[in-house]
N, C-alpha and C positions, 0 to 999 in steps of 0.2 A: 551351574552356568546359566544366565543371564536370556532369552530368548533374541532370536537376530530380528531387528526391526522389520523386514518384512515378513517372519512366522510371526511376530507380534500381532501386524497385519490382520492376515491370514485370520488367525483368530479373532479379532475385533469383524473381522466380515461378518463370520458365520455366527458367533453371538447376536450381531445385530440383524442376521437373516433368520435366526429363531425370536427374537422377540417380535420381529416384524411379523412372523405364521402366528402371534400369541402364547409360542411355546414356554417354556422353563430354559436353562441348557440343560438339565436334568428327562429334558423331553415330558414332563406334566406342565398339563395347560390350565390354566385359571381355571378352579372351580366352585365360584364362590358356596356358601352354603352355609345356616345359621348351625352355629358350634356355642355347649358354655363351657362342657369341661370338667373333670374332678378336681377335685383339691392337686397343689401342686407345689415343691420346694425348690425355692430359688435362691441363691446364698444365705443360705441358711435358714430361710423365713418362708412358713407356710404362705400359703394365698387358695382363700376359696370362692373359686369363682361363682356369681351370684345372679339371679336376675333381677334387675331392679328397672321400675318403668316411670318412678319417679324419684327426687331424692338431689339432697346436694350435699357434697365433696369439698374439702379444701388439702389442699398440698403445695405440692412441688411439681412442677413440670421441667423435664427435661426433651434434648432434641435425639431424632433419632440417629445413631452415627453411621456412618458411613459403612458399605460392606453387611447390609441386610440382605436375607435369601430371598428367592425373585416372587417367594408368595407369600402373604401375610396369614397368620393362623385359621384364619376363616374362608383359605382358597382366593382370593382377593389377590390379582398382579399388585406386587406391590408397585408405589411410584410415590418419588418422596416430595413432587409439583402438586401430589394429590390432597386433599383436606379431612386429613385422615391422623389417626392417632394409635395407640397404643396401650392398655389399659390390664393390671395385674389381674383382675375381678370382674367387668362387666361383661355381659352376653356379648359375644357377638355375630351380626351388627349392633350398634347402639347411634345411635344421635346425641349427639350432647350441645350445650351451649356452653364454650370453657372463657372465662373471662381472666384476664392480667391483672390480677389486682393491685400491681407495682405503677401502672400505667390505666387504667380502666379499660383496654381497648377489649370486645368481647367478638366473637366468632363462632358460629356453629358447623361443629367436624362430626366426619365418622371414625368411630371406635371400631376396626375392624383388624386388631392384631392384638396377642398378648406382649407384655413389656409393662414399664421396663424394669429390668431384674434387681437393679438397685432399690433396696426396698426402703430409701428417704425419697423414695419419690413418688408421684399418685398416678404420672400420666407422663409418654412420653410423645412428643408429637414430630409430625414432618418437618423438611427444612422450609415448604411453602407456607406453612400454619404458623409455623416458629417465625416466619420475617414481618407475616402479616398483627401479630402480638406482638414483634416486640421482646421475643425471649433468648437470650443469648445463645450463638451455636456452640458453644461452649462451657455452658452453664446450666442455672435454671430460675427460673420467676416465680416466684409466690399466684395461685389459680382460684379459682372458683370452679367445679366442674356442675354443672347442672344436667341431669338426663331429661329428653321430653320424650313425653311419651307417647303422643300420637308419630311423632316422626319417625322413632324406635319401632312401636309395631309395624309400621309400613314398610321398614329395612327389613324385621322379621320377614313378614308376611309374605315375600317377593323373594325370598331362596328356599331351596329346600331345607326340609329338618328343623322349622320354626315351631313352637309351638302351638295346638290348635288352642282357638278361641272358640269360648264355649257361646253355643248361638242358644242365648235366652235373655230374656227379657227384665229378671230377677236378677236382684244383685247375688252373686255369690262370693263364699270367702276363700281368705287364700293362708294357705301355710305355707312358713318358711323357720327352715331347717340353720342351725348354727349352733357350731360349736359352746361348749359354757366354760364360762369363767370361774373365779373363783367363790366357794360359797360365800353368797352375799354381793355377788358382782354383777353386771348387766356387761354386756358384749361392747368390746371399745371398737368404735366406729363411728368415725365421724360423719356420721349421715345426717342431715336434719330434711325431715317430709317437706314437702311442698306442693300446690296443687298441679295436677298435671296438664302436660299442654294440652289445648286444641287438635284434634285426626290430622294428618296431614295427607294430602295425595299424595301417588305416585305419580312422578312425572318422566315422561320418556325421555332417555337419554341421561338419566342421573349415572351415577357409581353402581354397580351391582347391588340389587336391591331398592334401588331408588330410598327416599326421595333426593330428586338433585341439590345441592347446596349452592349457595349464591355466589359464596366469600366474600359476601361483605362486612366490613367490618362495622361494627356500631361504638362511636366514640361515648364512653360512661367518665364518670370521677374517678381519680384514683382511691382508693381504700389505705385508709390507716390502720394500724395494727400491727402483730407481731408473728415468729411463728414459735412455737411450742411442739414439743415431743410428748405427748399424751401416750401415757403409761400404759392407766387402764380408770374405772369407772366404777365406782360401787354404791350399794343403797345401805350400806353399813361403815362406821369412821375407822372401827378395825383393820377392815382388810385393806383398808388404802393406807393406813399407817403402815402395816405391816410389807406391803408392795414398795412403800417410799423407804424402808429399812433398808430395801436389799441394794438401794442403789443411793447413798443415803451421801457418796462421794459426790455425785453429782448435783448434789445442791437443790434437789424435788424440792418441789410444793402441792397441798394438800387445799384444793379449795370449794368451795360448797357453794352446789349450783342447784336451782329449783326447773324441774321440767315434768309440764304434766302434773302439778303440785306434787311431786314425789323429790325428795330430798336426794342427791347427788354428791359422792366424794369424789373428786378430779385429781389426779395422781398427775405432776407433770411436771417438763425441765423449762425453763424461759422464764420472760421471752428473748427471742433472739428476732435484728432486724431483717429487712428484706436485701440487704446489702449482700454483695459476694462475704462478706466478714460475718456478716449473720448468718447465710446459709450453711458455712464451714462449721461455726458451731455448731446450730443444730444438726449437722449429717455427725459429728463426732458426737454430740451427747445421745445422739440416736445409738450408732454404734457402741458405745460404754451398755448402755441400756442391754441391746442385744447380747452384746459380751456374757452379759450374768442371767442368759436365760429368759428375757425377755422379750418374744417374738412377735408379741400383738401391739408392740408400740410402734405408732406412725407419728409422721410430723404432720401436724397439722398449722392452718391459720385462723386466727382469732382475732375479726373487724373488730377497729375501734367502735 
């Protein structure tokens, strides 16, 4: 039975007299605080979450839907007016600059929740970041996601449980941990290095953790190109023959890429456009892909 328009009421008050205290209705109160996480499965599909402090990304961004719990995984009120995002993989906080590559328009948000579960997608953002891009509430747009890194440490630095930075003068190195591929294979991830940004301040009155964002948008070109479901990666033509076998319906391709002067086999389905008619295939030859066991393949985009 249906509730009577004034217990409906009733309830709409006290809701709105707990958010107003900063409550939850669960009665927990925002606590932000930097989180990465272990590894974790989401229909079907590992995700390890990483910390990365520079680095760029392409996918698929989607919006986040309607009926999210009142805190995002990093303690963080959530609010979907805020410029904020959602990310299977990065620490959080994170700073990113995520740019529309259907439209050029670029933005920098916080990464301060995990999402989204659908795993054709890289990023899924608010409904205020999603109007000011340009990506449909019902859809998703072709991305660039870029992390910076001074702005990222300042998010760190400013909640509990970040990690310490080491006070010296010398550079030191860093290890990082990741699952292996097949023999002869190098990790499919479409990351490519980039130099990191500028420190950023803190400034008062930003989001949890500072630093504050501006939301403005910076008008760029739009980008050409296509998007692709990238298999996997090898430094041997065997094992990428052999990976392009097992899904051999879907019509792969095998292409050789130079990085680093080290020789590259690219296992992959496309390309497919930035169109809703593009995207639908690549989320179905993504899915095929998973179907037969193959869990490390994402969609990515590939600039003209």
């Amino acid at each position: 039975m249906s509730a009577s328009p004034r217990r409906l009421h009733r309830r709409l008050a006290l809701l709105a007299g707990l958010l107003a205290a900063g409550c939850t209705p669960q009665g927990v109160p925002p606590h932000p605080h930097y989180i990465l996480g272990a590894a974790y499965q989401a229909d079907g599909v590992w995700h390890y979450p990483r910390r990365r402090l520079n680095g760029v990304m392409t996918g698929l961004a989607a919006v986040i839907p309607p009926g999210h719990p009142p805190l995002t995984a990093d303690g963080e009120a959530f609010d979907p007016e805020a410029l904020a995002a959602a990310s299977p993989n990065l620490q959080l906080p994170a700073i990113v600059r995520l740019t529309n590559l259907a439209n050029g328009r670029q933005l920098e948000v916080r990464i301060n929740d995990r999402g989204p579960a659908d795993p054709g997608r890289l990023i899924a953002v608010t409904a205020r970041v999603a109007g000011l891009l340009g990506i449909p509430a019902d859809g998703a747009a072709p991305v660039r996601l870029h992390v910076l890194a001074g702005a990222s440490q300042t998010a760190e630095a400013a909640l509990p449980g970040a990690p310490l930075l080491a006070m010296t003068a010398a550079p030191v190195g860093t290890v990082v941990t990741r699952a292996l591929g097949a023999p002869g294979s190098t990790a499919v991830d479409p990351v490519v290095g980039s130099a990191a940004a500028p420190p950023a301040a803190a400034v008062p009155g930003g989001a949890p953790g500072g630093p504050a964002l501006s939301g403005q948008v910076t008008q760029g070109r739009p980008t050409g190109g296509g998007l692709w479901v990238r298999l996997g990666r090898f430094t041997q033509y065997e094992y990428a023959a052999r990976l392009a076998a097992r899904v051999a319906g879907l019509h792969p391709v095998i292409r050789r890429e130079i990085a680093n002067r080290e020789e590259h086999f690219v296992v992959g389905i496309g390309p497919f456009g930035f169109g809703a008619g593009g995207i639908a295939a690549a989320d179905a030859a993504l899915r095929g892909v998973i179907g037969v066991g193959i869990g490390g393949a994402r969609i990515v985009v590939e600039q003209e």
